[in-house]
C-alpha positions as CSV (number, residue, x, y, z in Angstrom):
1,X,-20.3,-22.8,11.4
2,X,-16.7,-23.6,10.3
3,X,-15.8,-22.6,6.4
4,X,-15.8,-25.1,3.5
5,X,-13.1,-27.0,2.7
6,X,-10.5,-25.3,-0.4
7,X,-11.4,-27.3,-3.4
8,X,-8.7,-28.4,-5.9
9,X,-7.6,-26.0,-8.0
10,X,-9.1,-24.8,-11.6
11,X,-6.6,-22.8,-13.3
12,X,-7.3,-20.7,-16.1
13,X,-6.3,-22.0,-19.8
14,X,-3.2,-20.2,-20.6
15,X,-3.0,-18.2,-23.5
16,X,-0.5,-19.0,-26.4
17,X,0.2,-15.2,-27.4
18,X,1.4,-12.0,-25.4
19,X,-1.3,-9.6,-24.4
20,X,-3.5,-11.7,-25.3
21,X,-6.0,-12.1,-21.8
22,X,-5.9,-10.3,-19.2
23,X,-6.6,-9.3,-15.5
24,X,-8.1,-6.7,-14.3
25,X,-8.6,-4.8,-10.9
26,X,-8.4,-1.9,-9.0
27,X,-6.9,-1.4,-5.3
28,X,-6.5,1.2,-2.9
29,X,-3.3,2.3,-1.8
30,X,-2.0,5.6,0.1
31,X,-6.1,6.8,0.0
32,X,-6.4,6.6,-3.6
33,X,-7.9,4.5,-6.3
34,X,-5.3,2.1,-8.8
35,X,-6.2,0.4,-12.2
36,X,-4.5,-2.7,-12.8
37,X,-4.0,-4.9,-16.0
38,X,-1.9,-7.6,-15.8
39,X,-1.0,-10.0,-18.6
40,X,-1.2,-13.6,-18.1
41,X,1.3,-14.9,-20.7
42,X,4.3,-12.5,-19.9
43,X,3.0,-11.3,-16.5
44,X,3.6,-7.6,-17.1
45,X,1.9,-4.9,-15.0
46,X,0.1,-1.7,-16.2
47,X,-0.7,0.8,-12.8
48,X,-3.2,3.4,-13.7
49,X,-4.3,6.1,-11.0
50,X,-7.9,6.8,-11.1
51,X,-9.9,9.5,-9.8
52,X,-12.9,7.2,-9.3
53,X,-14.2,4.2,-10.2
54,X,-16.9,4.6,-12.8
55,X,-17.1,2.9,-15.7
56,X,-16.2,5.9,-17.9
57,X,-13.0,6.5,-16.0
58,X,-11.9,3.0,-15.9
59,X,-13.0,2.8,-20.1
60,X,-10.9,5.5,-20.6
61,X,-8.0,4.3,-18.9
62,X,-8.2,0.6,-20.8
63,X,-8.4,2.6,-23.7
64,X,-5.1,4.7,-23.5
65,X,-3.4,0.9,-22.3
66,X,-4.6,-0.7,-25.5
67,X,-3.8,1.7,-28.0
68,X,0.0,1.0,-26.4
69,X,-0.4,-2.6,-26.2
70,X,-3.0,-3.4,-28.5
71,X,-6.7,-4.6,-27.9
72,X,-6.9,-8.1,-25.7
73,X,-9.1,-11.3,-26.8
74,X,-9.8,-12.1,-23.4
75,X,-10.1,-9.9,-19.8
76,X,-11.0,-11.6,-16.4
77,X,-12.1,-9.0,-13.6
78,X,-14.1,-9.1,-10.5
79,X,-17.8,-7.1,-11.3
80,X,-17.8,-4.0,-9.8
81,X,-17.6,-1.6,-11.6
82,X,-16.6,-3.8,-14.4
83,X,-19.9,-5.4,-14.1
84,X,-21.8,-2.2,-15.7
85,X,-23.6,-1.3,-18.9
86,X,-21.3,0.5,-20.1
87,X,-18.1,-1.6,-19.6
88,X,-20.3,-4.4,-21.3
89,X,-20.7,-2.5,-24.5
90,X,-17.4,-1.4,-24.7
91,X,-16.0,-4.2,-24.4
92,X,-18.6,-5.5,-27.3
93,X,-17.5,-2.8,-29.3
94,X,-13.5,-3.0,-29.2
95,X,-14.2,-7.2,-29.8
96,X,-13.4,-8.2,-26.2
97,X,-14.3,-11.4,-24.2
98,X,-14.9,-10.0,-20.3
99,X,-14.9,-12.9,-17.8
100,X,-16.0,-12.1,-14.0
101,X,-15.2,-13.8,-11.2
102,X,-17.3,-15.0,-8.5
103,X,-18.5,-11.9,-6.1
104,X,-16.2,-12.9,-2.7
105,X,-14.2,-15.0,-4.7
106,X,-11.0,-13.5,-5.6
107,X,-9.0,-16.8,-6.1
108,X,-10.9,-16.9,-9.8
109,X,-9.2,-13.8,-10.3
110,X,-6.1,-14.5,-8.9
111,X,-3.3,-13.4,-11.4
112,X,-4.7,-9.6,-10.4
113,X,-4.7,-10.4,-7.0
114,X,-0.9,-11.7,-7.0
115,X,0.1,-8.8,-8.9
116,X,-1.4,-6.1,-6.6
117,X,0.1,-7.6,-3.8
118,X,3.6,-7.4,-5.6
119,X,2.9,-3.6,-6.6
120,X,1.8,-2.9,-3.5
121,X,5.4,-4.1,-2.0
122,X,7.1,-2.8,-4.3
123,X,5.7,0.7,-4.4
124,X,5.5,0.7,-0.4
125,X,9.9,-0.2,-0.9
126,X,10.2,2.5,-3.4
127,X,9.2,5.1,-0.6
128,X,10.7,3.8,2.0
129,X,14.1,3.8,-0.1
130,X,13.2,7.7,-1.1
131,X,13.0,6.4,-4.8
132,X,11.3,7.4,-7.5
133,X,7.8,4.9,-8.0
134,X,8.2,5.0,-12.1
135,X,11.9,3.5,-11.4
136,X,10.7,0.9,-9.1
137,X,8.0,-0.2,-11.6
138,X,10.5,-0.1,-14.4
139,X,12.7,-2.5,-12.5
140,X,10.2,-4.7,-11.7
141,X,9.5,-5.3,-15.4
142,X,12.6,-5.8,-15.8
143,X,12.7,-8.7,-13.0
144,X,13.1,-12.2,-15.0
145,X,10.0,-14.1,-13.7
146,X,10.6,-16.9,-11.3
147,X,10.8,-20.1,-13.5
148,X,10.6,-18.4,-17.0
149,X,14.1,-17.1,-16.7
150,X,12.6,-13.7,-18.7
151,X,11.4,-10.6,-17.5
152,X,7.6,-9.2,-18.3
153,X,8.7,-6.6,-20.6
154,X,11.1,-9.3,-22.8
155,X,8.0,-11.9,-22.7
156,X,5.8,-8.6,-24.1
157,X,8.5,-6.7,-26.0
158,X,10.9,-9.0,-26.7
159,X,13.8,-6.4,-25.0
160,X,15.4,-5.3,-22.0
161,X,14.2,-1.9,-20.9
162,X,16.9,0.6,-20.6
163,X,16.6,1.9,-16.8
164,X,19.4,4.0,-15.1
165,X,21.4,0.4,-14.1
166,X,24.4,0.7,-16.4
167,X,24.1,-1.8,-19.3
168,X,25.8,-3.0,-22.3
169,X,24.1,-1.8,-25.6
170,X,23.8,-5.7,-26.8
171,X,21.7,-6.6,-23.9
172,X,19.0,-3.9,-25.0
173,X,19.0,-5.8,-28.5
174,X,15.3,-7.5,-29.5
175,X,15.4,-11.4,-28.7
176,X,12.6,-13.9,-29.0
177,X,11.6,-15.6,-25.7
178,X,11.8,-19.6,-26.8
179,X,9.6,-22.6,-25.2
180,X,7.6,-19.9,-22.7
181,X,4.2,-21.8,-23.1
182,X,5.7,-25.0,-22.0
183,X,7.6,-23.4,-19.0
184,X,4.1,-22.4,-18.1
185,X,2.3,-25.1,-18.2
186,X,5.1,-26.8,-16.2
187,X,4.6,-23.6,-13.7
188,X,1.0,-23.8,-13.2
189,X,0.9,-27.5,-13.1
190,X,3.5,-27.0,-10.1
191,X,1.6,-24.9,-8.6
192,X,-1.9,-27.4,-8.6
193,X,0.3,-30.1,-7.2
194,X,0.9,-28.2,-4.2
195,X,-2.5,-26.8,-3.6
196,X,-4.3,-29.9,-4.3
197,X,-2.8,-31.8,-1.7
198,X,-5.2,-30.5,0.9
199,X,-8.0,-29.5,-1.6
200,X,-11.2,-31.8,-1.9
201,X,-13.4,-31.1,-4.5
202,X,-17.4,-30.3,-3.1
203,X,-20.5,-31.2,-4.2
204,X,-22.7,-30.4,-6.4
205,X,-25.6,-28.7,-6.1
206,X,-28.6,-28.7,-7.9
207,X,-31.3,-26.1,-8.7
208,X,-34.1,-25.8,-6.0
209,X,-31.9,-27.1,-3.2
210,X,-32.1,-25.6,0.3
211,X,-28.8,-24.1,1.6
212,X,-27.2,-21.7,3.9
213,X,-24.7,-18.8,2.3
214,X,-21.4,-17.6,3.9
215,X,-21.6,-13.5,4.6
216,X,-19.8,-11.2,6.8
217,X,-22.8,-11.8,9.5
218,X,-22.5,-15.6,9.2
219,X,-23.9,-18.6,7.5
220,X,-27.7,-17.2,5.8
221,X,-30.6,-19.3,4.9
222,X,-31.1,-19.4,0.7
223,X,-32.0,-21.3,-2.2
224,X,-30.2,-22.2,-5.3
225,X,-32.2,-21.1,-8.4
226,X,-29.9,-21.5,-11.0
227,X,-26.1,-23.7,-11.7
228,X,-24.4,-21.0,-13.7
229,X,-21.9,-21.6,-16.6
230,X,-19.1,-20.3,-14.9
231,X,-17.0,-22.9,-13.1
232,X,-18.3,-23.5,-9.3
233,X,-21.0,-20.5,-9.6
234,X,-24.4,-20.6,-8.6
235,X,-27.2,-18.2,-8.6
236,X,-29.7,-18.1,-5.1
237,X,-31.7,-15.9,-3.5
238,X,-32.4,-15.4,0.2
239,X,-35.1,-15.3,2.5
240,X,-35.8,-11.3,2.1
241,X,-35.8,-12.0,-1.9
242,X,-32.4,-10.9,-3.0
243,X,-30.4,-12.4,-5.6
244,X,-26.6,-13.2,-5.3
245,X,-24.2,-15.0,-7.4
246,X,-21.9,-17.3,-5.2
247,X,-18.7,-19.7,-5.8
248,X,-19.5,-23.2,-4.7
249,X,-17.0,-22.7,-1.6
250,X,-19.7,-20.2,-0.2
251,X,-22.7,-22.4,0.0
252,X,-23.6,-25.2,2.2
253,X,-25.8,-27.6,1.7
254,X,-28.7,-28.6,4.5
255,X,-31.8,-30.2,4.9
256,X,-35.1,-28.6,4.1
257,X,-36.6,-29.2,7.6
258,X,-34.0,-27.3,8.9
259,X,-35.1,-24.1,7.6
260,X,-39.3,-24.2,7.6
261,X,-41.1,-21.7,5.3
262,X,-38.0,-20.3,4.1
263,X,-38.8,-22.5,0.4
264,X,-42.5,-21.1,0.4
265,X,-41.1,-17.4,1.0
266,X,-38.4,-17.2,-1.5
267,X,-39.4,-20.0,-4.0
268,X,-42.2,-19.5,-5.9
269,X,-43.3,-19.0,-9.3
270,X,-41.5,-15.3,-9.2
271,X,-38.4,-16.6,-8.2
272,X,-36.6,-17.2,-11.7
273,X,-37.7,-13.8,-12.6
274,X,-35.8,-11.8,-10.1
275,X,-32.5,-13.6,-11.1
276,X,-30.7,-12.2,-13.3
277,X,-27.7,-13.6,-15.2
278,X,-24.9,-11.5,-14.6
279,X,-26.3,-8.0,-13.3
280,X,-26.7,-9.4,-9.8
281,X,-26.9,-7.5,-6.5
282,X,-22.7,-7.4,-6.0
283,X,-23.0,-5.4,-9.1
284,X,-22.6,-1.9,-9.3
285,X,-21.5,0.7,-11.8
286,X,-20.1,3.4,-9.5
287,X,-18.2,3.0,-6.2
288,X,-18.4,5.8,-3.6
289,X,-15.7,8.5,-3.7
290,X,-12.1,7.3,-1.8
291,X,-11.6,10.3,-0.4
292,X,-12.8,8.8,3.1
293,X,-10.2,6.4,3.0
294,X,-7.5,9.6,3.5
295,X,-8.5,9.5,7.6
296,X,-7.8,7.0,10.1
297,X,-11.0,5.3,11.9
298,X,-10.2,8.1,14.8
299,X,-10.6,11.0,12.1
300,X,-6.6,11.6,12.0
301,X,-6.1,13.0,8.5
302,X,-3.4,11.1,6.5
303,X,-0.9,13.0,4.5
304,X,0.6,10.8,1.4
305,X,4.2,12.5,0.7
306,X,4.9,14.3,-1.6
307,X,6.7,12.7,-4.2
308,X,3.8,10.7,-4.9
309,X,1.3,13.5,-5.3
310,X,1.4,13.9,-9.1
311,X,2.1,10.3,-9.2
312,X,0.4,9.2,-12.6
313,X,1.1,5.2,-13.2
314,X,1.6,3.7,-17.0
């Protein structure tokens, strides 16, 4: 069964303030773990190496990031291990909004996703060139950003950074970055134009409806229980009982003759109980240990070099 058509684009409401939302993700690179945060207004990157992924470490990573940046209204992450407890009262505590994306969907989270892929590049140039990966980062937030015609750390700082690039004392002088909300707008509004012209929007579905989900084994039997408040996000459960949370682009919907008894298995009376609002089965506090990801799939062990072995991110 072919995939569902892209729907139009829903970008997020852009924020009027510097570190003021955020995105949030980590990424693997080299065999080890990376904590990003991203901010959406001046587009500036914080890396953070991580040990592991549960919610105590990543915690006290965002903590050490805000009390340089300051705390943000707003964060958008994928759930795991954001997802967790723990990460939900923190973020109570310190006055924070946490938005999660749609488990498999990580277009709703895409201003993390862009930026990995640019750290990621830039990091993998910075070793390739012999150069030093805090340089490389420092440049790269020095970059103007395509369209603004200012770089992340003026758009957050209001200044240059001064890097090892020779550079006249004036140009390290505070400014204030003029009309960057409207340049925005005109940005993102750009980008929808483009996207939308093969995007179709999909229908809705409603609670109780019969459909199949898209997983890595192919299109499964479910049935919606619940429309969710987030944008395009349902709640169903499956024909063994479990509960997912899915974007609209995952589902398909058939007709109930097409998949007999699977309604009387999965929804009866009990059904709305096993769903859960946002601690879903994608959710998990704790990842497995990345040390498995420093051999090959033949068992070859991987050596990162060794300029990067103490290489500790901010």
């Amino acid at each position: 069964m072919p995939k569902n058509q892209k729907e139009p684009l829903k970008p997020h409401e852009l924020p009027e303030l510097p570190w003021y939302k955020l995105g949030v993700d980590i990424f693997e690179l080299k065999g080890r773990s990376f904590l990003l945060t991203v901010d959406y207004f001046s587009k500036y990157p914080e890396v953070q190496q991580i040990p592991d992924k549960a919610a105590s470490t990543v915690i006290g990573k965002l903590k050490a990031i805000f009390a340089r940046h300051g705390i943000p209204k707003e964060i958008i992450s994928d759930h795991v291990p954001f997802a967790s407890a723990e990460v939900r009262q923190f973020a109570k505590n310190w006055g924070i909004n946490w938005k999660y994306s749609s488990p498999g969907y990580p277009q709703s989270n895409g201003m993390a996703e862009r930026s990995i892929k640019t750290i990621k590049l830039t990091l993998k140039k910075a070793e390739q060139a012999k150069m030093d990966p805090h340089l490389a980062l420092l440049s790269l937030r020095n970059t103007p950003v395509t369209g603004l015609g200012y770089s992340p750390a003026e758009l957050l700082m209001g200044r240059v950074l001064r890097s090892t690039l020779p550079i006249a004392s004036v140009a390290l002088k505070p400014k204030h970055p003029k009309d960057v909300q409207k340049k925005l707008v005109q940005q993102q509004q750009r980008q929808a134009h483009y996207y939308n012209q093969h995007a179709k929007p999909l229908s809705v579905i409603q609670p109780g409806s019969v459909v199949r989900v898209e997983t890595s084994q192919g299109w499964k039997p479910a049935v919606v229980t619940e429309q969710r408040p987030e944008p395009r996000s349902y709640n169903i459960v499956t024909d063994s009982g479990q509960t997912y949370r899915r974007n609209r682009r995952h589902l398909r919907t058939i007709k109930d003759q097409d998949l007999t008894g699977v309604v009387e298995e999965v929804g009866g009376d009990d059904t709305e109980g096993t769903v859960q609002k946002d601690n879903v089965q994608d959710q998990t506090a704790v990842f497995e240990n990345t040390e498995q990801g420093n051999r090959t799939r033949s068992g070859r062990l991987v050596k990162r070099p060794s300029r990067f072995s103490d290489f500790e991110m901010h």
